[in-house]
PLY file of the C-alpha trace (Angstrom):
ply
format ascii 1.0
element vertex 108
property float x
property float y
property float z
element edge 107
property int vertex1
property int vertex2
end_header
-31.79 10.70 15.03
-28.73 9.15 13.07
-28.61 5.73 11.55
-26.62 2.80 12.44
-24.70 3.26 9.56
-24.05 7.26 10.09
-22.50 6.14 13.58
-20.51 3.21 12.40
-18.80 5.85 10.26
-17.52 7.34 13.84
-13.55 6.19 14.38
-13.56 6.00 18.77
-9.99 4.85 19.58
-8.35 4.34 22.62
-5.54 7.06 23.21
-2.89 7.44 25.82
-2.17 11.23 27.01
1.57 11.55 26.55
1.91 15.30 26.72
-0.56 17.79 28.04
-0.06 21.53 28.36
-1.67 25.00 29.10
-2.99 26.65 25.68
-1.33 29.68 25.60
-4.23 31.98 24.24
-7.19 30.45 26.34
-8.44 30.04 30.01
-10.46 27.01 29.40
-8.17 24.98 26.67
-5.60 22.41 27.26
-3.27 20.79 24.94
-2.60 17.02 24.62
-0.63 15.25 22.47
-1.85 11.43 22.54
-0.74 8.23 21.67
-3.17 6.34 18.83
-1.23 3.26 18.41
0.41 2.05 15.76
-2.07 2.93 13.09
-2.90 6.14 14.69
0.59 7.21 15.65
0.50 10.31 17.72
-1.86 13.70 17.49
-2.27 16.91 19.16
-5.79 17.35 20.58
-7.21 20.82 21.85
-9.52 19.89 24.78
-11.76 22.03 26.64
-11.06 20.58 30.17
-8.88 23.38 32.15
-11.08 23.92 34.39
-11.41 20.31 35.75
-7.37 19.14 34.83
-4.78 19.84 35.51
-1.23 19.17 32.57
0.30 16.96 34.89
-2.92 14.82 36.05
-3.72 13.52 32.63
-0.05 12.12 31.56
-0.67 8.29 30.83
-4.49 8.24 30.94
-6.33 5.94 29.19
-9.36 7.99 27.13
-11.57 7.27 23.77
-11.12 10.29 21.53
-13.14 10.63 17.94
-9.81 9.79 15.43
-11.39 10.50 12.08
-12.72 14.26 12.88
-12.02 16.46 10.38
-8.59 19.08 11.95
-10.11 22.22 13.53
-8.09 25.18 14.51
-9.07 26.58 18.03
-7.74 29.54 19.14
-4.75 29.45 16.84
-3.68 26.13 17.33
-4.95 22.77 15.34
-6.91 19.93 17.15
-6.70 16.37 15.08
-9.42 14.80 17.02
-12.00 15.21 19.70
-11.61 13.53 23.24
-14.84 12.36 24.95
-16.26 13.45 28.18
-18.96 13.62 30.54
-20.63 17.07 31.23
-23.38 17.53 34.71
-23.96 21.35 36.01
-20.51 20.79 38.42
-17.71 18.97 36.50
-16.41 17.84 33.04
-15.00 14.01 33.58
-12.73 12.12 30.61
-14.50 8.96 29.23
-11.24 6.92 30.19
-11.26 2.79 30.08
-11.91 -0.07 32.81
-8.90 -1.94 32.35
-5.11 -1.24 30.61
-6.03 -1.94 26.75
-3.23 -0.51 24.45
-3.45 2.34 22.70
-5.40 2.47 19.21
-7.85 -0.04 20.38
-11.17 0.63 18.18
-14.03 1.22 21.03
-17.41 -0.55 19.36
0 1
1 2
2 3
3 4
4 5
5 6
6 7
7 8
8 9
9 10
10 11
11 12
12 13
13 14
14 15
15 16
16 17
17 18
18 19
19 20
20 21
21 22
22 23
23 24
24 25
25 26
26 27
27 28
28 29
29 30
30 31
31 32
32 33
33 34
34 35
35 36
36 37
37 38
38 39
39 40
40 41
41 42
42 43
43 44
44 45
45 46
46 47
47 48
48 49
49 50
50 51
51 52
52 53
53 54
54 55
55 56
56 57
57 58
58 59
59 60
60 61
61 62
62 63
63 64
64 65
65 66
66 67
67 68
68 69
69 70
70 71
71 72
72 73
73 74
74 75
75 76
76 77
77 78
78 79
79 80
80 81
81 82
82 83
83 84
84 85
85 86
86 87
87 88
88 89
89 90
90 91
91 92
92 93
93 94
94 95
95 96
96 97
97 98
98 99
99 100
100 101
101 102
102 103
103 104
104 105
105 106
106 107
C-alpha cells in the first residue's frame, strides 16, 4: 500500500505521439518521441508495445505517460518517461483519453 501523498507525488500528463519508431536492438521495444505541452516540451519514451503497435498506428494518439520518472536507459537507448497501459493474457492496450484535451494536461 502507498499513501495519498506517495501517489500525489506521481506527474501523469497527457502526451501526443509525434514520432514512433522500431528500436533497433530489441524485438519487443518501440520508440516514441511525444509531445508534453508547453511545460513538458517533447521526450523520447522507450515503450514495450511492439508486439501490439505498430510506428505508424500510434502517430497523434492521445496517451497519459508518468513525466517525472527518473531517465532509464533500455537497451542502449534513454527513456524520459513511462507510458501507461493495460496488460490481460492476449494484448497490451495504451491508456489513451475520451475526448481531444491538449497535450501536457495533468491527469488527477
Amino acid at each position: 500500500m502507498i499513501s495519498i501523498d506517495d501517489f500525489m507525488r506521481i506527474d501523469l500528463r497527457v502526451a501526443e505521439i509525434k514520432e514512433a519508431m522500431e528500436h533497433p536492438n530489441a524485438d519487443k521495444l518501440l520508440i516514441l518521441k511525444v509531445d508534453i505541452g508547453e511545460d513538458g516540451g517533447e521526450k523520447r519514451l522507450v515503450a514495450g508495445i511492439r508486439g501490439n503497435y505498430t510506428p505508424e498506428q500510434l502517430i497523434g494518439k492521445k496517451i497519459v505517460v508518468v513525466n517525472n520518472l527518473e531517465p532509464a536507459v533500455l537497451r542502449g537507448e534513454e527513456s524520459q518517461g513511462m507510458l501507461l497501459a493495460a496488460r490481460d493474457d492476449k494484448q497490451i492496450v495504451l491508456i489513451t483519453t475520451d475526448s481531444d484535451v491538449k497535450p501536457g494536461s495533468k491527469v488527477q
